[in-house]
N, C-alpha and C positions, 0 to 999 in steps of 0.2 A: 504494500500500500504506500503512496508516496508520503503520505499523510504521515506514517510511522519511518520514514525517511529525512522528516523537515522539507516535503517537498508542496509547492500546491495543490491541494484535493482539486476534483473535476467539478464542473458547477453540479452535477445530481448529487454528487456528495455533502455538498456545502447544501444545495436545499433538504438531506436528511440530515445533516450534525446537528447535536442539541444544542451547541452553543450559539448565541444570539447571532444578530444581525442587525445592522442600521440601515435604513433606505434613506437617502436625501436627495429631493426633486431640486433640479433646478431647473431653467426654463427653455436649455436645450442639450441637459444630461440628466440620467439618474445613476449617481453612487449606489454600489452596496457594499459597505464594508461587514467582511466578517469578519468576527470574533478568532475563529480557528484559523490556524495559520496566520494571523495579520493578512488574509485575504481582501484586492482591491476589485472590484470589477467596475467599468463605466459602460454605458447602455446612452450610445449619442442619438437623441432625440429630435436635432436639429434639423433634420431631412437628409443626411447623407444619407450615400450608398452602402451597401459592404463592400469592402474594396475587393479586390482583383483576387481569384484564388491564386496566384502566386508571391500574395503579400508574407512577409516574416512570420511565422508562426507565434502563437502566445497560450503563455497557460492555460488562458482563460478567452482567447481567442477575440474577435473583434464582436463587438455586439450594436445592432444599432435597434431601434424602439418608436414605435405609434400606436395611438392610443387610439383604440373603437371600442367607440362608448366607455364605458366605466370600466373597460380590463387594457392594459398594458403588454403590446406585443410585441418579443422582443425578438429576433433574427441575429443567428450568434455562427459565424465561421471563424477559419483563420485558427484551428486549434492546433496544437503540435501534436506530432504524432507518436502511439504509443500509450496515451494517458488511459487512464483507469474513468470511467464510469460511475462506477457505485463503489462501494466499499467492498465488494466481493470479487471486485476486477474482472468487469464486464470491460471489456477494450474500444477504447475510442481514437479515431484515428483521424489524419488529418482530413478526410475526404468529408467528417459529416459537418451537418448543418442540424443546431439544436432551433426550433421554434419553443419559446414559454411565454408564457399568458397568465400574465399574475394581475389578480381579481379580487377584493374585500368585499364579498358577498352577508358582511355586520362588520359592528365596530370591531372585535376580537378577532377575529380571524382574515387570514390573508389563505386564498386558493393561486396555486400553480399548477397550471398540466404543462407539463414538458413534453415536445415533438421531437425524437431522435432518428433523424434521417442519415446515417452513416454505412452506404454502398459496399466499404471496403470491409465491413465487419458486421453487418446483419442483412436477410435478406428483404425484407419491408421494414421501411417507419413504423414506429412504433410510441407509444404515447402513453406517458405516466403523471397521477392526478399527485400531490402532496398537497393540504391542509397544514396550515401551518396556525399557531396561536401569538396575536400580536401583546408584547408588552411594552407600551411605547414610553414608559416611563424609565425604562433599563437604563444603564452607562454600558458600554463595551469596555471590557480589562485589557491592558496590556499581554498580549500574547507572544511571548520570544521561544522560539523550536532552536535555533540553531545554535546554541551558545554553546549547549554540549552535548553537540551531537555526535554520542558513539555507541549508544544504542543500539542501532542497526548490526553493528561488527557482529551482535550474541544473536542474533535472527535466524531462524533456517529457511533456505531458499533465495538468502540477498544477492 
């Protein structure tokens, strides 16, 4: 797991980790910082494109976001290849395109269906709901992985 490495989790990862999350709108990005990992994603709002599939790859890949009606949809390439999925190491590779649609259908709660469209490693799209519980009064803690990282060396299978 990269995660157990100090490396970035994949975002279906970070939408199941128990540790929080911040969302912050602005008027042509939304942040989401996470808790785990010191995780950064930006989701640009502004009307750009996705850029070109031969852009640099990124952990967490390019994302860009429009809104119909009251859910938030977000169109995410540009991922490095290799990365992990879920926590179970479902493989994700550079070929896919996630669609998520994140939606506060009541005050507490925040829905996400992810669209994982990735050619090189599954053979249809495929679409998972998560239900998430908002607590918007939380602080996000300081999260450092790397300082000592040698963990990994007593692993089997690293």
């Amino acid at each position: 797991n990269p995660d157990a490495k100090c490396l970035p989790m994949g975002i279906m990862q970070f939408h199941m980790h128990p540790q929080p999350r911040k969302i912050i709108q602005t008027p042509g990005e939304v942040l989401i910082l996470y808790e785990a990992n010191d995780g950064i994603r930006q989701i640009y709002t502004d009307g750009r494109p996705l850029p070109p599939r031969d852009v640099e790859p990124w952990w967490y890949g390019y994302s860009v976001g429009h809104w119909e009606g009251d859910t938030l949809v977000v169109e995410t390439t540009g991922l490095r290849d290799g990365g992990w999925l879920d926590i179970n190491g479902s493989p994700l590779t550079d070929a896919a395109k996630l669609i998520e649609r994140f939606r506060r259908p009541n005050f507490g709660t925040l829905d996400i269906q992810i669209t994982v469209d990735d050619p090189k490693a599954y053979t249809r799209p495929f679409t998972v709901s998560v239900a998430q519980r908002l607590t918007p009064d939380t602080e996000l803690i300081e999260f450092v992985c790397n300082e000592n990282d040698d963990a990994w060396k007593h692993m089997v299978g690293k």
